[in-house]
N, C-alpha and C positions, 0 to 999 in steps of 0.2 A: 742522127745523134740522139742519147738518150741521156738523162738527166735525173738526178734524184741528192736531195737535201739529205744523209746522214752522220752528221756532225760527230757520233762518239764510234761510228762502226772503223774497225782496222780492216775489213777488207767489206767487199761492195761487188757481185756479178749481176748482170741484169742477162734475162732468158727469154733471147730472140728467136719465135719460131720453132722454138723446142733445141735451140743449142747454148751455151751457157758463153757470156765474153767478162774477160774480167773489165773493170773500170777502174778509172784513176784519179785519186783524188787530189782536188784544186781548191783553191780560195775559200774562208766561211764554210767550211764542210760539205762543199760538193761534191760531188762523183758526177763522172763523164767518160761515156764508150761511144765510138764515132762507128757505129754499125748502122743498120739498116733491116726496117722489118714492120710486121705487121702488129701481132700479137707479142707482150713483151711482159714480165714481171722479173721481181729484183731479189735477190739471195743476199742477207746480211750475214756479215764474217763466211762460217761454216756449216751455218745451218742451210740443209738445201730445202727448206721451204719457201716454194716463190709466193712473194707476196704484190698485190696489185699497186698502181703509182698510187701515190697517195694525190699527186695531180693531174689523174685519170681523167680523159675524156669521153672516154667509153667502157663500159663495162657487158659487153655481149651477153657472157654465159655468170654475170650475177657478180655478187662484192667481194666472193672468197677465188673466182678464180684470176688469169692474165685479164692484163687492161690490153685496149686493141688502138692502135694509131690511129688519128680524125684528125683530115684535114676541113676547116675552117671557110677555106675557100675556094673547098668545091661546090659548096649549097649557091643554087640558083636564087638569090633575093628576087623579090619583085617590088619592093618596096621601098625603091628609091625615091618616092615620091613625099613617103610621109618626114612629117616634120612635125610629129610626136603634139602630144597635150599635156596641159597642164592640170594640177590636181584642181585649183581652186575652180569653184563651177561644174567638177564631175560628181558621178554617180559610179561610187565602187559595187562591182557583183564578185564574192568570195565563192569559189567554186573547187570540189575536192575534182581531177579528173576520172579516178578510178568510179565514179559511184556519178559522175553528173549524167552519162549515158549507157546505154546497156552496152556498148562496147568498150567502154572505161579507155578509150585509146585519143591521141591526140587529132585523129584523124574524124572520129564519131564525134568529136567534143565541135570539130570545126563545122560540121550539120545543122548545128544547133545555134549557131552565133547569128542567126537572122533574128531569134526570139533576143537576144539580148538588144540589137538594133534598136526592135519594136519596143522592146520598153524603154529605151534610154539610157541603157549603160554606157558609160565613156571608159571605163576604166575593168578589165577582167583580171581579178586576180587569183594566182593557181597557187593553190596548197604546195609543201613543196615535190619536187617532181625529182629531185640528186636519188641517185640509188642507194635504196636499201632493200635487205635481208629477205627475202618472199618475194612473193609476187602481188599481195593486198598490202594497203597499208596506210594509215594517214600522208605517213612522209617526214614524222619528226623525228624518226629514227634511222634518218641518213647517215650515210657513213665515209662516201665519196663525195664530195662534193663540188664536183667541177662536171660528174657522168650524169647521163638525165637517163633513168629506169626506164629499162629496155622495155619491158610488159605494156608502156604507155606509146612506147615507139621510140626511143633515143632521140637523138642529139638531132637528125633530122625530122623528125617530127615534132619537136617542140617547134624547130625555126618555123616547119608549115606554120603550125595555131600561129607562129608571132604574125607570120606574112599576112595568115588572111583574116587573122583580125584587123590589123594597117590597112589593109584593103578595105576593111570591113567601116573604119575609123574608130576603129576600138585600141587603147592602150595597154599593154600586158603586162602587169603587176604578179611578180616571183617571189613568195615566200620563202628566205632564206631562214638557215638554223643555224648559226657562228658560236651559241654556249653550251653545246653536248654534240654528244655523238651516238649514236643506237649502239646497243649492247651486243650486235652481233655483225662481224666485217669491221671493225673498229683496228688498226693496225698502223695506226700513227705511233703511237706512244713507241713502236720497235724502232725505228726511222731515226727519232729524235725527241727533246725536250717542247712537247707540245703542248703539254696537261700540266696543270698546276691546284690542287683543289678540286673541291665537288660543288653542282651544282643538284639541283633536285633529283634531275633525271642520269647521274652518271657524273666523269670526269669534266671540269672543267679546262679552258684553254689557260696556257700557259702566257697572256699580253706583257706583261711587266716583269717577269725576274729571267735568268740567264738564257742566253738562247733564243728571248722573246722577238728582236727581230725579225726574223723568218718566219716565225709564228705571224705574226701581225702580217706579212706581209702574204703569206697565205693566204689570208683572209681578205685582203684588199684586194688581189688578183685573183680572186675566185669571185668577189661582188664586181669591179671592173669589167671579167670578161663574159658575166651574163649581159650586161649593158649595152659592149661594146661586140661581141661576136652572136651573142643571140637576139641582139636588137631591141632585147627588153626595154622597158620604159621606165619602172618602177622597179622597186626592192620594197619587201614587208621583212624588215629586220625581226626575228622571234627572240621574246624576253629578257629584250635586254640588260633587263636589271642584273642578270646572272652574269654577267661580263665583268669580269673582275678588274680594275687597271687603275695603278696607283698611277701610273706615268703624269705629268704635265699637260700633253697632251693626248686626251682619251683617244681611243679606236676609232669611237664615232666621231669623233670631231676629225680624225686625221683620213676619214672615209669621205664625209661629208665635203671636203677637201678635195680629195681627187675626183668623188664623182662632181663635182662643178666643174673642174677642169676637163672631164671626161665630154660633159655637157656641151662647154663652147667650142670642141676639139668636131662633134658629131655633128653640132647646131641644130639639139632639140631637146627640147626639156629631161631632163633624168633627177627621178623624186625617190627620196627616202623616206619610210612613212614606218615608225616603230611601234613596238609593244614592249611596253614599260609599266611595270608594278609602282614603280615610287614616287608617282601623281608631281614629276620636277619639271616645271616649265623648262628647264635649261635646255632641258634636251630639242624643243622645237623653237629654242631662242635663236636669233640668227648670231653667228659668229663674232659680226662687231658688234653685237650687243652682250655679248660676254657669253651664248650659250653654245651647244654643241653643234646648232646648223643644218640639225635634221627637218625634213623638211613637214614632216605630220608625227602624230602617235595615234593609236585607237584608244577610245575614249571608254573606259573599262567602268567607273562611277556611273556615266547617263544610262549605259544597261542595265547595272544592278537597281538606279531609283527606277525606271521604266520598268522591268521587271518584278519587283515587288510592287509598283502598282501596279500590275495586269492580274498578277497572281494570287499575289498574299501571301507569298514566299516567304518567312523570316531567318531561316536557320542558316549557321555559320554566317560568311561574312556578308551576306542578305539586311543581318539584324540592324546594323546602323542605318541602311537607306529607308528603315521604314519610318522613321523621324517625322513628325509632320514638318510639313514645306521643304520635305529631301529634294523633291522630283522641280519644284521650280529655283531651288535652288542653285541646283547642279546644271540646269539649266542657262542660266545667269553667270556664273562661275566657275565651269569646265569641272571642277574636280568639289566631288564633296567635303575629301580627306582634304585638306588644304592647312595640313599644319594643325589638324583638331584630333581629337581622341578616335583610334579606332577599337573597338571591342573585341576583332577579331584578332587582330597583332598583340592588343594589351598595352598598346602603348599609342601617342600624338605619332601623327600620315601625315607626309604629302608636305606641297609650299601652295602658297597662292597663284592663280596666275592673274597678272598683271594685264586686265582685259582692257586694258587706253592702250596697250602697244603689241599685242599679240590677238593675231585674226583669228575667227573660228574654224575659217578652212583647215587651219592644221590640227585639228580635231577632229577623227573619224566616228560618226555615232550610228548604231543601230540595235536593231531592236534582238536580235540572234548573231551569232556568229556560229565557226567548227569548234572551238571550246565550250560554249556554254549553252551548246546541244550536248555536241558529243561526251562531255565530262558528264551527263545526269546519268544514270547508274541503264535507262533503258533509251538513251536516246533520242528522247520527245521532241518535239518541237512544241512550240507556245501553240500550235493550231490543234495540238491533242487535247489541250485544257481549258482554252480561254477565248471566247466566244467572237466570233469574226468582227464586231463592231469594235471593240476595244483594240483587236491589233489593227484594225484600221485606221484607231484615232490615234495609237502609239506611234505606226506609220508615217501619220502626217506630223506629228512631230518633229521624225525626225527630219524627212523631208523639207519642211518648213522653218528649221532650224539654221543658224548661222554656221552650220559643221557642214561637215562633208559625210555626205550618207553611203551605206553602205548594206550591201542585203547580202544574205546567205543563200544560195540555192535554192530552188524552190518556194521559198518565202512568200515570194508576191504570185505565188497564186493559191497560198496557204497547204502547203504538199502535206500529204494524209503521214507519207514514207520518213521513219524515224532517221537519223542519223545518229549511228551506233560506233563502239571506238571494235576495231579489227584490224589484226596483224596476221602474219602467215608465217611466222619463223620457221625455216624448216627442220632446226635442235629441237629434239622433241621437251629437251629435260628443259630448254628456255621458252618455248610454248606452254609449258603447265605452271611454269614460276610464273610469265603475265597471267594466266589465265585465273591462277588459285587469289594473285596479288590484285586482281579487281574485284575477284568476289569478296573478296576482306576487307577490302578498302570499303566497298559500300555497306558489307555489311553491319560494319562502326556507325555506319549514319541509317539504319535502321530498316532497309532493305533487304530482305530473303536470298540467299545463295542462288535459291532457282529462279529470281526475279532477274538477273543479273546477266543477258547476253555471251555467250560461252562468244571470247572474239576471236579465236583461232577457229572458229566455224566458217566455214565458204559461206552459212547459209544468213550470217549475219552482215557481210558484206552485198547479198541480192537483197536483204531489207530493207538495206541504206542506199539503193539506185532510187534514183528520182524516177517516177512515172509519168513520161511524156504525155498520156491521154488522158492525163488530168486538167492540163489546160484549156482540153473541150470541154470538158464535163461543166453542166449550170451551175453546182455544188462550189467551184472554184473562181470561176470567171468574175464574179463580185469582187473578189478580191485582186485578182488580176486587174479589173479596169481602173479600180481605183490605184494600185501603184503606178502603170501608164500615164493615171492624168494627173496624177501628186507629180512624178518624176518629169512629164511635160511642162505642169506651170512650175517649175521650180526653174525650166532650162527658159520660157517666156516672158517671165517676170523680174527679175534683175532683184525685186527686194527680197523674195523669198532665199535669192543665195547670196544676199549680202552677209559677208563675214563678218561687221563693224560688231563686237561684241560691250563696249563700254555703252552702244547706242541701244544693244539690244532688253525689251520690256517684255515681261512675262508676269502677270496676275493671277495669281490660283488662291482658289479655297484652300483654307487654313489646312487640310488633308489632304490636299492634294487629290480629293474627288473630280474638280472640275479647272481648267488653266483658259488662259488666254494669250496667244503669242501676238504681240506686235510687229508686222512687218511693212513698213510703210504706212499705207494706206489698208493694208489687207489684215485683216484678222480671225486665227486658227485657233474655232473656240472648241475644246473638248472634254466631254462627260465621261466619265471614267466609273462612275457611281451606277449604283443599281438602281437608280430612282430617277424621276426628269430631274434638270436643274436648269435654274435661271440664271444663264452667266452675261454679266457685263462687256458687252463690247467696247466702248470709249467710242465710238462712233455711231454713226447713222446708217444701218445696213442697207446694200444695194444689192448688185449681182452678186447670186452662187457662183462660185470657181468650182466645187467638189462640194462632197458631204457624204454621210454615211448615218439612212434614215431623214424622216423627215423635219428641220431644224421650222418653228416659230418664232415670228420675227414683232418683237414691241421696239417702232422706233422712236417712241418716246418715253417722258414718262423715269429715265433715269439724266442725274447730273447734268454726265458729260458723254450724251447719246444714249444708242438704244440699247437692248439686248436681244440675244436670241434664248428659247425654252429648247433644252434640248434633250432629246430622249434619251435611257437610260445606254449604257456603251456605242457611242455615235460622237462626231463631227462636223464641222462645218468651216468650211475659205472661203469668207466673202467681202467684199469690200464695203468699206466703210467710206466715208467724206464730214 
């Protein structure tokens, strides 16, 4: 039987197999044909262009042609044994698939999850993989999304990565996209009332005025059934702020809702973890405490003050972090914007958050992510400009921090290999409108046309694979050992991942050249300056845990204990008493 939501069409055929049946319509504007087939797409009124389900599970031959029937429960699970983890205590790795291995496939991605083992990742999370328009592509410009892009291996191929990361004890976090739709295979809006308003990138969803029902509900049973039939673990909600919804009770809050019930129904953890602009505690407030119950957000302020201290960054929305005492700030208080002026908006960011009743786990912090690589006009990573000692002490930062850390590909072993933005549309006249609308865009912020990654080039998607024999190389391996042994004492030490954010102490020079995190008895003292400096520990130094360079220790001689001299971009975890 085949099925399709089109609420204002007078007539409905859906085309089985290459013969046409008509359908009948029932209840809330559905249509219903009791045939039987493989391949199938839908004819609205009299127009005979077949169009794909909009709650496709497959899309074989790409987003403009038939969707093809998947069944659910023929994939072999092996993974009955897992009984899923929890966010608080992990170690998120953000991985694009297309570009993490030189076969860009789910099957080459699953080669490589021993090295994530050996560093400690608990948590892998995939850009998203719903099908869109080409065959490259970040993935924000999905257009199905219930079908997992064929080029990566479909629908069974993802469940492999889920199995044998389970097996692996790795958790699989899916970056979903609920406020737009990619510019090309986009054919909802014929179907019915889906789209209501604009968001940045396109049309946004229709949650709250006529018709929104189904709308909403689309949306809950396409995050549901990665949870529940792809065994996902996690959801990374994208941008939420673009979710329009006057209702009572918002989207997220009525998702956050079923996936709990989804949760005890499974009996294993299932985490929502957002991306939100408007720095509002509500949204990882829990439920009875009045907020919307999501269970994280990424922490979008501690990159930008880490960032402009690594770099020196200050342009657009850069300029407020460069404040002195941003970076311990923001540290202390999850969000800089907190209800104060921001210069890039032109107007008072953000609420406080409330650190006596909300943990630092539900704060994702690091030091890169796939935005703010791939949004820089050539794709750099901080290892093209900023000298290995200083992302090491950024590192242990974040590491040593009461959030929950999170690394970009490559990262930890400082990858030489840019991460570039690349689409493949195959409308030539919509490959040169991206193509012209990036060189413009940067070239406003003072960058050369020809600086500028042409992204409809194959040759800018092999720039952005990560290069596996970099992790032998000596040039690397420094940086590699130290995220190993950040990301081990984080998982041995209890206080380095204590979340108690009201308890947590951080002391920095008035510039923020040099901090000091308190974490128990341990203290993560780091030079960020181009000169030694003498930072105060509040204790009496004993054992090195880590370091980067060699740290001098006077244990007396100050207050309330010693200090360490430390050279200029380097660190130091040692215990104090």
């Amino acid at each position: 039987m085949f099925t399709v939501w089109a609420p204002a069409a007078d007539r409905v055929r859906v085309r089985v197999d290459g013969t046409d049946h008509e359908m009948t319509a029932t209840d809330g504007g559905w249509w219903r044909a009791d045939v039987t087939g493989t391949d199938y797409a839908f004819l609205l009124g009299d127009d005979d262009k077949p169009l794909p389900d909009p709650r496709s599970l497959r899309q074989p031959d790409g987003v403009h042609a038939a969707s093809r029937v998947y069944d659910h429960a023929a994939f072999d699970w092996t993974d009955r044994a897992w009984t899923g983890r929890q966010l608080p205590g992990g170690v998120v790795y953000e991985l694009h698939l297309g570009t993490f291995t030189e076969g860009g496939t789910f099957d080459s991605a699953i080669e490589r999850l021993g090295h994530l083992v050996d560093l400690g990742i608990t948590h892998v999370e995939l850009l998203p993989v719903n099908s869109f328009d080409g065959t490259a592509g970040w993935g924000y410009d999905g257009v199905l999304w219930g079908a997992v892009h064929e080029p990566y291996g479909g629908p069974d191929g993802l469940k492999r990565f889920v199995d044998a990361c389970h097996a692996r004890g790795l958790a699989v976090v899916l970056d979903v996209v609920y406020n737009h739709l990619g510019p090309s295979g986009a054919y909802l809006d014929r179907f019915g009332p889906y789209f209501a308003g604009h968001t940045d990138w396109g049309a946004g969803l229709n949650l709250d005025g006529p018709g929104s029902d189904e709308v909403r509900r689309y949306v809950l049973d396409n995050a549901l059934g990665w949870l529940r039939d792809f065994h996902v673990d996690a959801l990374r909600l994208d941008a939420v702020h673009a979710l329009v919804d006057k209702r009572a009770t918002h989207l997220l809050e009525e998702l956050a809702t079923e996936v709990g019930e989804l949760s005890a129904a499974v009996r294993r953890p299932l985490t929502l973890i957002a991306e939100s602009d408007q720095n509002d505690p509500r949204l990882v407030t829990t439920r009875d405490g009045g907020g919307y119950g999501v269970h994280a957000q990424w922490s979008d302020d501690l990159h930008h003050t880490l960032h402009v201290r690594l770099t020196g960054e200050t342009s657009g929305y850069y300029a407020d972090f460069a404040a002195p005492g941003a970076l311990a700030k923001t540290l202390r208080e999850v969000f800089f914007h907190a209800g104060t002026w921001s210069s890039f908006r032109e107007r008072t960011h953000g609420r406080p958050v409330d650190t006596r009743k909300v943990p630092g786990h539900r704060f994702l912090a690091y030091l890169q992510n796939h935005d703010q690589i791939g949004n820089r006009a050539t794709g750099d990573r901080l290892s093209a400009t900023v000298a290995p000692g200083k992302i090491a002490a950024a590192a242990a930062v974040v590491f040593c921090s009461p959030y929950t850390p999170m690394v970009f590909m490559g990262e930890e072993w400082a990858a030489s290999t840019p991460w570039q933005f690349f689409a493949s549309f195959p409308d030539p006249e919509l490959a040169e409108a991206v193509r012209t609308g990036r060189r413009r865009e940067f070239g406003r912020h003072g960058w050369g046309e020809a600086d500028v990654p042409d992204p409809m080039d194959p040759a800018t998607v092999v720039r952005s694979r990560l290069d596996w024999t970099e992790p032998e190389q000596p040039a690397h391996q420094a940086m590699l050992r130290t995220y190993r042994t950040l990301i081990r004492l984080r998982r041995e030490r209890p206080e380095l991942a204590d979340p108690d954010l009201a308890g947590f102490e951080v002391r920095a020079a008035p510039d923020d050249s040099w901090l000091v995190l308190h974490r128990g008895a341990l203290r993560l003292a780091c030079n960020f300056g181009e000169t030694p400096a003498t930072v105060p520990l509040g204790g009496t130094p004993g054992e090195v845990l880590a370091s980067w360079d060699t740290p001098e220790f006077d244990h007396a001689g100050e207050p309330h204990g010693g200090s360490v001299r430390l050279p200029p971009s380097s660190f130091v975890l040692v215990v104090t008493s």
